[in-house]
N, C-alpha and C positions, 0 to 999 in steps of 0.2 A: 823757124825751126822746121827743116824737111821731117817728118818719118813717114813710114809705112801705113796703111790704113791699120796693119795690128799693133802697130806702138801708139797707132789715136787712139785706137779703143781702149788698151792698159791705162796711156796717159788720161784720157778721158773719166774714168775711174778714178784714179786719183785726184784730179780736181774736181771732182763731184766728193771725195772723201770716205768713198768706200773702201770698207775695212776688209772684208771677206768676199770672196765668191764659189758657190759653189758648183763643182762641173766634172765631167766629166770628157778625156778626150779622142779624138778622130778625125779623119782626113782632114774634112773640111774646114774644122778649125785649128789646124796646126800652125798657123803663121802666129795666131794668137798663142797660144800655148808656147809658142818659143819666143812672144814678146815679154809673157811672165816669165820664161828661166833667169831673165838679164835684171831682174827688180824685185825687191823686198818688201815693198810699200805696200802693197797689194795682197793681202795674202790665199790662196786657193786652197779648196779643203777638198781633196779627191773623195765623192763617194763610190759607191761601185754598181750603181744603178742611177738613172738619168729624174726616174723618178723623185728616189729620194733628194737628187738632189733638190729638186724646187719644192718640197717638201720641208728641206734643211732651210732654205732661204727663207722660207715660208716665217717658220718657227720662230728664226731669228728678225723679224719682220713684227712679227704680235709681240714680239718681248719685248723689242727694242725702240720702235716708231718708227725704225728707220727702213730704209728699203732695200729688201732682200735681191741679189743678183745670180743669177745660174749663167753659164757656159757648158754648152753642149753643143755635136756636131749635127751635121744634117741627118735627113733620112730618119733613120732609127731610133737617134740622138734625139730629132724632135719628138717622135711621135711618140716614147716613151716618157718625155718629159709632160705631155698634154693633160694626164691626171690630174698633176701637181698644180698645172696654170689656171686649170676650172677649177680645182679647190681654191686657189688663192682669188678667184676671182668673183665667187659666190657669196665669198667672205672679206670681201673689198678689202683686199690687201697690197699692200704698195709691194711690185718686185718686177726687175728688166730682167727681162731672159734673151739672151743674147745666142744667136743660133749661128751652126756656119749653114752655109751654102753652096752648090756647085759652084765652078764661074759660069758667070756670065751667058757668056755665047752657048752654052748647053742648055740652061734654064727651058724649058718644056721637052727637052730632047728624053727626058725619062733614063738621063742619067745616073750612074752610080752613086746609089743613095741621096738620090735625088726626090723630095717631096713638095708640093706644093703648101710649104709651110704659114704665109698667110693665108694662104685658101682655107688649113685644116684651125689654124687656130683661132680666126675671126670671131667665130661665134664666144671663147669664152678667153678675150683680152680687151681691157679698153679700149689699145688700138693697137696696132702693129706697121712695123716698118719695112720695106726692101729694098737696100740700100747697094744703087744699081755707079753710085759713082764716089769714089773717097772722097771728094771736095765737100760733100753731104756730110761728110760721116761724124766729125766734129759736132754737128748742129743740130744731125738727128740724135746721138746720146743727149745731149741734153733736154732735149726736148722728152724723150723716150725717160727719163727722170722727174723731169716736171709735170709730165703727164701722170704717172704711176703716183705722185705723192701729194698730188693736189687735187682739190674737188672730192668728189668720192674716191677715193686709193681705187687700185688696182693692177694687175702686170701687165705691162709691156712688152712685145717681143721684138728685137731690133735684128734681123734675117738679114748676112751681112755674107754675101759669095766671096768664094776662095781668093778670085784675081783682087779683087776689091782689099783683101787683105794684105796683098803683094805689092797694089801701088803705091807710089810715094806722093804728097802736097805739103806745103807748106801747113804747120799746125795752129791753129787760137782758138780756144775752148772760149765757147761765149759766157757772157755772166749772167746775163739775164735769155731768156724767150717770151717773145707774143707769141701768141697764136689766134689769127683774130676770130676763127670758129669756135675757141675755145676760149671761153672766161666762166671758170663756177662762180659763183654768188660768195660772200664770206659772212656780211652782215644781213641780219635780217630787216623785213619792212618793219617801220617801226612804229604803222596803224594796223597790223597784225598781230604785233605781239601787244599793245593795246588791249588789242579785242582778247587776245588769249589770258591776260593778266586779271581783267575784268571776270573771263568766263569760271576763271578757275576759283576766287576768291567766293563767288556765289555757291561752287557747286555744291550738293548735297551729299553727292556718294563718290569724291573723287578718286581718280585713281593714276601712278606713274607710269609709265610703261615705257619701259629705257633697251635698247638695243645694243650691239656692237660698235653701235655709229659714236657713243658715247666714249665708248673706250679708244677707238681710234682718235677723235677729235682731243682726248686729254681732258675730257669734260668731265671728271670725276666729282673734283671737288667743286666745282659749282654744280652740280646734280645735290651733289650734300647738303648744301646749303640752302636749294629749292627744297629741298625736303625737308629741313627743318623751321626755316623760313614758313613754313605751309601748315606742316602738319600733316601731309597727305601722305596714306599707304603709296610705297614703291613697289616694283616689280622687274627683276630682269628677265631678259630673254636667256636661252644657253649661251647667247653670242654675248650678252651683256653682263655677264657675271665676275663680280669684282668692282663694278662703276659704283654700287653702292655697297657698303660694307655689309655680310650677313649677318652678321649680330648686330645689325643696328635697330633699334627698337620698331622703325618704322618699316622694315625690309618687310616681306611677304614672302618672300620664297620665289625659286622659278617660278614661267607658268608655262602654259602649253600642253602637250601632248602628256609629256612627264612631270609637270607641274603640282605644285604644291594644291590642296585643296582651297587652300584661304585665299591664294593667289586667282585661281582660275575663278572661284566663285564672285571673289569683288570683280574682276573683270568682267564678269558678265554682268553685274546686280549694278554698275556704277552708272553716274549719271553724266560727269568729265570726264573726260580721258586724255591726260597730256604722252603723247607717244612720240619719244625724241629718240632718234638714229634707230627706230626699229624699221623691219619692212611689211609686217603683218602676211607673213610666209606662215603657209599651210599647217605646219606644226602647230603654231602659235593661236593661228584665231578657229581652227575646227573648221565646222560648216559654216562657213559665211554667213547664212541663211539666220545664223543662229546667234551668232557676234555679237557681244552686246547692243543689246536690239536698242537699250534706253539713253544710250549714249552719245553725247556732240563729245567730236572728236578733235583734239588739234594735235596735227605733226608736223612737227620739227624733221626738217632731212634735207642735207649738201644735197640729194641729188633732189630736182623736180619730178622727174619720171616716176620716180615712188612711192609721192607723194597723190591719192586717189587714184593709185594703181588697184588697189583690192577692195579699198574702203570707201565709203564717201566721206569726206572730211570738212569739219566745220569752218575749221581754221588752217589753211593752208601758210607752212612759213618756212620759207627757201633758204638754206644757211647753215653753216658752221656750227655744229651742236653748243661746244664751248662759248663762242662767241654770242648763241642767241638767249642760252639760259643767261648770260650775264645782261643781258638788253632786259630779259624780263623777271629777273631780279630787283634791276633798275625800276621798272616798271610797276612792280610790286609794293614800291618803297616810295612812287609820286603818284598812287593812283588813290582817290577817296572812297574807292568801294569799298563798304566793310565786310569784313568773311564772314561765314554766317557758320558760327563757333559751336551751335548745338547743336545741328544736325550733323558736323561734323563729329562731334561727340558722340551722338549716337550710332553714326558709321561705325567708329569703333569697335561699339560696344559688338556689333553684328558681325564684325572681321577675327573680332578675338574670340566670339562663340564657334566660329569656321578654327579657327589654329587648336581649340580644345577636341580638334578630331586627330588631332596627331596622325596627319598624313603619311607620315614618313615612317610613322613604325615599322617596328617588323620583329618577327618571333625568333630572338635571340636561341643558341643553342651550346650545350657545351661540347656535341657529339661530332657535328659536322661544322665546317668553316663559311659564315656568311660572306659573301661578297660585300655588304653593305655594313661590315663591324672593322673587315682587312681598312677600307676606306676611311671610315671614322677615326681607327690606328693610326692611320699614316696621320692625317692633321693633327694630332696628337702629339705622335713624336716629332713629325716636324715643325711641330707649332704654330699649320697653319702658314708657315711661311715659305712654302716649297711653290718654284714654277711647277704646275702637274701639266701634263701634255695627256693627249689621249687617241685612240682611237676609234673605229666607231661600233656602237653595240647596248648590251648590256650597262658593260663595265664603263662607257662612257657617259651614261644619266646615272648611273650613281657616284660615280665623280661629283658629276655636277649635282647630284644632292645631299650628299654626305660629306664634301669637302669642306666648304665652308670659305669661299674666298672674300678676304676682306682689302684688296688691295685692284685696281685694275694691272692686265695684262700678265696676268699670274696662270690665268688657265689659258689652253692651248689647242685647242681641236679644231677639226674639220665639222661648220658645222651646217651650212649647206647644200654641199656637195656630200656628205657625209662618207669621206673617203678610208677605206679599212689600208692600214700601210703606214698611216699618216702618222703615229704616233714617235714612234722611233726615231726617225728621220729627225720631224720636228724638235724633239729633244735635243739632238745633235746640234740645230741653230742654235736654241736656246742656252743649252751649257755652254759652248763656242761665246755666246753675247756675256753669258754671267759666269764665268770661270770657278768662281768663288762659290756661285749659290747652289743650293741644292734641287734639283731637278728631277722629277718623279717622272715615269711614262707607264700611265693605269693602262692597260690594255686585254686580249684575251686571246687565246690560244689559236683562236682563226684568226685573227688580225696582226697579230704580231710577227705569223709565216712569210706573210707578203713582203715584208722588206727587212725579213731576221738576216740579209746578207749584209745590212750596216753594221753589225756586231764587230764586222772587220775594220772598218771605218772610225769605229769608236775605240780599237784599238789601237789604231796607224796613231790619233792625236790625242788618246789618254783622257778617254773623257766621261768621267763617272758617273753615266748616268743610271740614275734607279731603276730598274724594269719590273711591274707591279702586275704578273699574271693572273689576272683573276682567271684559271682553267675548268671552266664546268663540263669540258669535252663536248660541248654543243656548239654552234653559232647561235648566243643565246639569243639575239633576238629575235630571230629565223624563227628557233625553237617555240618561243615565245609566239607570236604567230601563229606558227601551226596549231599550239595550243587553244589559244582563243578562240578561231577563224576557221581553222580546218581541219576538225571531230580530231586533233593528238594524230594526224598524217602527218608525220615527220620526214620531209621528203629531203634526205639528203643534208640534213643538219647536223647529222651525227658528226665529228671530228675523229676517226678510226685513224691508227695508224701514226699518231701524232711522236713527233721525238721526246727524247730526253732532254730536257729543257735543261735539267742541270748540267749533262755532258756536253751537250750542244754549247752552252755559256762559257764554259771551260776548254773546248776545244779551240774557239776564238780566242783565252788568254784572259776569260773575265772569269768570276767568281758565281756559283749558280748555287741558289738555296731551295731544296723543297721543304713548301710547311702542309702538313697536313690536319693538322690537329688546332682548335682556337687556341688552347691554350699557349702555343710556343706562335703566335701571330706577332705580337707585340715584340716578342726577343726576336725575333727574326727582323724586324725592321728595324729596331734601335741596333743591332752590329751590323745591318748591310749600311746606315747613314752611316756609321759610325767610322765606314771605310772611305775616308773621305777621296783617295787617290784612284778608286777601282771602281769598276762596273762589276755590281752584282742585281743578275736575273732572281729576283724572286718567285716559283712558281709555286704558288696558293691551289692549295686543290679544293673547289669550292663547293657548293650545293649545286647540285643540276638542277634541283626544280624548281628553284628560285627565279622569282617576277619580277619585272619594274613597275612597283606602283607610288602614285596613282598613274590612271591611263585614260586617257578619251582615245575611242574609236574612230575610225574612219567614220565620218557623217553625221560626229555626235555633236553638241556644244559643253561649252564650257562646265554647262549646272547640269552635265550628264557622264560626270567620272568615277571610274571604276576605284573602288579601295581596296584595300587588300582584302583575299577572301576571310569569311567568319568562320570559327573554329570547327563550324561541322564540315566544312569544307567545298560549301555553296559554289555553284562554279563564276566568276566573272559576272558574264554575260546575264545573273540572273541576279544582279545586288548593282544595275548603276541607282544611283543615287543624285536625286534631283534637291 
C-alpha cells in the first residue's frame, strides 16, 4: 500500500487505535491535516491554543491509561506546546506529540517558523524523534508509542518536516518493536521482595507511602489488599490520591507540604517505610536532613534512576508497581515470619491520638463563602464521584483535601510541574474520554485566565464541563507567601481588573453563576450538575484571607507543621508544633 508520509501518520494512528487527537493547525503540518479531512476513524478536537492542547491529551491520558496524542505545527506550534509536554512529563504521563517541520534541506537555515524542536524539547520528553526520511516513519510511530506507555510513561515527540509528509513508500505498520537500549524491568527480584516482606512483617511503626506510580501502573487494588493484608497506616502523595480509598479506615491523609498532621507525623516517627511509585520530590519529604531519620526504607519504582535518587534506601526493588505488590503479597502468604501484632497496636493507638488534632478544620461561617465548605459541596452533590481536574494554587490542595477521592484516576492535576492553565484544558480530555460522567475543574481566578480561551473549544464540541471558581481576587498562594515569609509585602498578587466571569461564560454560549453568599453554595451546584448538556462557570466569591493548612515551611521537617492559627490570632510562624 503506497501513501504519503501524512497518510502513515493518520494510518499509523489508527492501528495503534487512537481515538482522539488534539491539535492545532499550520504550515508545516498541513499534508497531515488534509490526511485527516479524507477519514473518520481518527477523530481531532481543534483547540485554540497549542498549549491546551497537550494539556487536553494530557487529561485524557490520567483518566484513561491510554495515551494522549497532540498535532501541532512548527515554530510557534512547538514552543507553545512545551508547557503542556514538561507537565505531562514530570507526572509521567504517556502522550506522542507529533510536531511539523520545515523540510528538509532548510533545517538549520533559520527558516519560517523554524525551531530546533528536539534541541528545545529534550530536556523534558523521554525521547524524541526527527524523522529525516518516510521509510522511518512507520517504525518510528510506533516505536514513539511504545516508548511513551511503557516503563515509566511519558511523552514523545515525533518532529516530522514538511517534504517527509509529501513523499510517498510503500506502508506496514509493525506489530511489535525492540529496542535493544531499551527494556524497563516488569517483574521484580524476588530475594528483594524477600527481604521487603520479612522487613515489613517486624516492623514497629510501619508506614505506606504510595505515589502516582501506583495509579498509573493500575495498582490500586493490590495496594488494598496490602493494606489490609498488613494492617499498616497508608498514605498518599497529591499524585497518588485515589490508589487507596479516603474513607478507608487505614488511609491517613495526604502528606507533605500540605498534608494531613497524622500523615506527616507517622512519616516521620515510623520505623518501615514501604514507598511504591513515589519519588520522594521536595514537597513530600521537607528537609532531607530531617526525613524520617528512624527509618529503613524500601521502594518500589519502574524506573531505577529514582530509586536512591534523594533517599538512601534499604530495599531497592526495580518494577512494575502492580506486578511487585502482587510478588509480595505472595511473599507475605509463604513467608514464616510473624508480625509483631502489639506494637502494631500501639502504633495505632499514637496515629489516632495525631487524627484527634483534626488537621483539616477550619472556622466555618455563615457571613462569607469558605473555599474549603464550596469543596466539601461539590463531593457531596456529586457523591464523590466526579473526575475533578485542577489547577495549580490554593484552590488545588484543597481539592486534594476536602474531596475525598475513593477511586484512582478521578483527580487530575499538574502536579510537578505545577502548571496554572492546566485545569481547563485537561477537563476537556477528560469529558471527551467519559462523555457521560460528570467533570468538575476546581480552579481560581488567576489560573483559570491562562487558557479561558477553551471556553470556545468547549463550545465547538458541547462539552459540559463544571468550572468551580474559587475567586478570592488574590493569587492565593502568592498571597499566602507573602503572608508568612514576607512581613504581608503583597507584591503584585492582587488580581485588579479581573472580568465578569458570569458575562465572560455566557458570551462563549455557556451558562455562568455567581454565588456569593454560603448559604445559596449548595443550590448553586445541584442546578449547574443538574444541567447535564451545558457548561456552566460557577464563580464563588470566597474569603481572601483564607490559608492552606497544615503547612511545613521551606527547611522544616515533617514534626515541624504549622496548624491553623489559634483564636487570638497567633501568627503562623510562632505555633509550629513538634
Amino acid at each position: 500500500m503506497e501513501l504519503t508520509g501524512a497518510q502513515i501518520v493518520v494510518q499509523s494512528l489508527k492501528d495503534e487505535g487512537v481515538e482522539l487527537v488534539f491539535g492545532y493547525p499550520g504550515g508545516a503540518a498541513l499534508h497531515i491535516y488534509d490526511a485527516f479531512y479524507s477519514q473518520e476513524d481518527v477523530r481531532h478536537i481543534l483547540v485554540r491554543h497549542e498549549q491546551a492542547a497537550t494539556h487536553a491529551a494530557d487529561g485524557y491520558a490520567r483518566a484513561t491509561g491510554k495515551t494522549g496524542v497532540v498535532l501541532v505545527t512548527s515554530g510557534p506550534g512547538v514552543t507553545n506546546a512545551v508547557t503542556g509536554i514538561a507537565t505531562a512529563y514530570m507526572d509521567s504521563i504517556p502522550m506522542v506529540i507529533l510536531t511539523g517541520q520545515v523540510p528538509t534541506h532548510l533545517i538549520g537555515d533559520d527558516a519560517f517558523q523554524e525551531v530546533d524542536t528536539v534541541g528545545i524539547t529534550r530536556p523534558c520528553v523521554k525521547h524524541n524523534f526527527l524523522v529525516r526520511d518516510v521509510n522511518d516513519l512507520a517504525a518510528t510511530m510506533k516505536k514513539a508509542f511504545f516508548i511513551a506507555n511503557s516503563g515509566r510513561p511519558g511523552p514523545v515527540v515525533v518532529d516530522i518536516p514538511k517534504d517527509v509528509t509529501a513523499q510517498t513508500t510503500h506502508y506496514s505498520y509493525p506489530k511489535n518493536v525492540r529496542i535493544r537500549s531499551y527494556a524497563p524491568a516488569h517483574k521484580a527480584h524476588a530475594k528483594q521482595i524477600s527481604r521487603a516482606a520479612s522487613l515489613l512483617l517486624r516492623a514497629r511503626k510501619p508506614i505506606i507511602y504510595t505515589g502516582g506510580g501506583v495509579v498509573l501502573s493500575g495498582a490500586a487494588k493490590q495496594l488494598t489488599t496490602l493494606v489490609e493484608r498488613l494492617g499498616h497506616p497508608c498514605t498518599n502523595t497529591l499524585m497518588g490520591l485515589g490508589a487507596l480509598a479516603s474513607d478507608h479506615p487505614k488511609f491517613l491523609g495526604m502528606l507533605g507540604m500540605h498534608g494531613t498532621y497524622e500523615a506527616n507525623m507517622a512519616m516521620y516517627e515510623c520505623d518501615v517505610m514501604l514507598a511504591v511509585g513515589a519519588r520522594f520530590d521536595d514537597r513530600v519529604t521537607g528537609d532531607l536532613k530531617k526525613f524520617s531519620p528512624n527509618a529503613k526504607i524500601i521502594h518500589i519504582d519502574i524506573d531505577p534512576a529514582s530509586i536512591g535518587k534523594n533517599v538512601s534506601v534499604e530495599v531497592p526493588i526495580v518494577g512494575d508497581a502492580g506486578a511487585a505488590l502482587e510478588q509480595l503479597l505472595d511473599a507475605l502468604d509463604h513467608t514464616s515470619v510473624e508480625q509483631d501484632t502489639d506494637s502494631l497496636g500501639q502504633w495505632w493507638e499514637q496515629i489516632d491520638a495525631w487524627r484527634d488534632r483534626d488537621s483539616l478544620g477550619y472556622d466555618a461561617s455563615d457571613e462569607v463563602i469558605k473555599p474549603q465548605f464550596v469543596v466539601q459541596k461539590l463531593h457531596e452533590v456529586t457523591l464523590g464521584d466526579a473526575y475533578v481536574t485542577s489547577d495549580v494554587g490554593q484552590h488545588q490542595m484543597w481539592a486534594a483535601q476536602y474531596y475525598g477521592f475513593n477511586k484512582p484516576r478521578r483527580w487530575i492535576n499538574s502536579g510537578g510541574l505545577g502548571t496554572m492553565g492546566f485545569g481547563l484544558p485537561s477537563a476537556m480530555g477528560v469529558q471527551l474520554a467519559h462523555p457521560e460522567a460528570a467533570v468538575a475543574c476546581v480552579t481560581g481566578e488567576a489560573s483559570i485566565i491562562m487558557c479561558i480561551q477553551e471556553l470556545s473549544t468547549c463550545r465547538q464540541y458541547d462539552l459540559p464541563i463544571k468550572i468551580i471558581n474559587l475567586n478570592n481576587r488574590y493569587m492565593g498562594m502568592v498571597r499566602q507567601w507573602q503572608e508568612f515569609f514576607y512581613d504581608r509585602r503583597y507584591s503584585h498578587s492582587y488580581m485588579d481588573s479581573l472580568p465578569d466571569f458570569v458575562e465572560l461564560a455566557s458570551s462563549f454560549g455557556h451558562t455562568g453563576i455567581r454565588v456569593e453568599k454560603p448559604g445559596d453554595v449548595e443550590g448553586a451546584l445541584r442546578d449547574a450538575f443538574a444541567q447535564k448538556d451545558q457548561l456552566v462557570f460557577l464563580d464563588f466569591v470566597t474569603d481572601q484571607t483564607e490559608n492552606v493548612y497544615p503547612m511545613i515551611a521551606a527547611g522544616a521537617g515533617h514534626n515541624e507543621m504549622v496548624l491553623k492559627p489559634l483564636p487570638d490570632g497567633s501568627a503562623p510562624a510562632e505555633r509550629e508544633l513538634a
